[in-house]
N, C-alpha and C positions, 0 to 999 in steps of 0.2 A: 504494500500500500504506500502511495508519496505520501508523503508529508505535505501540506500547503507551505506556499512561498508566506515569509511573514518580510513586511516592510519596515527597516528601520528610516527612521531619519533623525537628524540633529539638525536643530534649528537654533541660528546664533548668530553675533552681528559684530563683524570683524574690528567695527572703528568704532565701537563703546566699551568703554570699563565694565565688567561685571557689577551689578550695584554691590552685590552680596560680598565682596573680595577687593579690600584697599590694598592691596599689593596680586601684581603678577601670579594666579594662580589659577590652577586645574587645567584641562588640557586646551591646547591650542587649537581650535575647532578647525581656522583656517591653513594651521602649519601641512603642505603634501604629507609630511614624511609623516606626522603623527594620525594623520587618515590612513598614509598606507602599511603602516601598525595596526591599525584598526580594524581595517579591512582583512587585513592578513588573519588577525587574532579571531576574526568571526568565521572566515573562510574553513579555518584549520578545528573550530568546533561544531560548526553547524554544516560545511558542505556547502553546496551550490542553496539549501533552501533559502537562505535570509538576501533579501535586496538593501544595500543599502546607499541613501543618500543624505547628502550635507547642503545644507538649506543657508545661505546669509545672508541676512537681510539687510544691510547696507547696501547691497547691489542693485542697483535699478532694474525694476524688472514689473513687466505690465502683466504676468503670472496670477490669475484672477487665487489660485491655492496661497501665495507668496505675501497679496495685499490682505486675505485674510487672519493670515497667519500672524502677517504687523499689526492689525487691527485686534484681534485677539491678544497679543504680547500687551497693546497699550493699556486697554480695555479693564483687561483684568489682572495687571501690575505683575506681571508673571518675571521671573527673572529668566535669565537666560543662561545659558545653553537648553536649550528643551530636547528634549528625548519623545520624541510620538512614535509608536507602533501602533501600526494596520490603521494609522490615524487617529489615533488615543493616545493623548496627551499623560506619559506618564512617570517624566519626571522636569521640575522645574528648577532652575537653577542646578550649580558646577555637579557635577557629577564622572565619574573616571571609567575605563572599561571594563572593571568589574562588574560595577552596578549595570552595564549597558544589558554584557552578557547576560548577567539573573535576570533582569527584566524581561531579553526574550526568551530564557529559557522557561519562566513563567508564564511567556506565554505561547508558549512552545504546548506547556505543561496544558493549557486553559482550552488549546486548540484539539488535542486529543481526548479530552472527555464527551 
């Protein structure tokens, strides 16, 4: 039996400070090399199922998912880096690849019942 594809995204905004963090911390959303750790480290546990994309929202972009996702960010005071799978929002503010990985393995977990 496959598995369903699960979508990750990180959603972040290259040219603002974290509100949440007065110094330089948590990962660099925009840094290649630390995406392509990321990528790697999800590749090498989950296989071809998980898609993932990196979302920034400093970048101009007329992306009607991108404006709402600004408009969501301001709305509801959310901090950033955002973590959504399958499009649920579910973590807000700095978070590192551990917490990515649990998160989809929960709901890895959530999609098998």
């Amino acid at each position: 039996m496959v598995k369903p594809a699960i979508q990750v995204t990180v959603v972040y905004d290259s040219k603002s400070k974290s509100r949440g963090c007065d110094a330089d911390c948590g990962i660099d959303w925009s840094s290649t090399e630390a995406i392509s750790l990321i990528n790697q480290r999800i590749k090498e546990r989950f296989s071809d199922r998980i898609e993932s994309a990196y979302l920034d929202l400093s970048e101009p972009s007329s992306d009607r998912r991108i404006l709402e996702l600004k408009l969501t960010t301001s709305n509801e005071n959310l901090l950033l880096p955002l973590l959504v799978i399958n499009g649920q929002l579910r973590i807000s503010g700095q978070f590192d690849i551990h917490q990515l990985l649990d998160a989809v393995d929960a709901e890895i977990e959530i999609k098998q019942e």
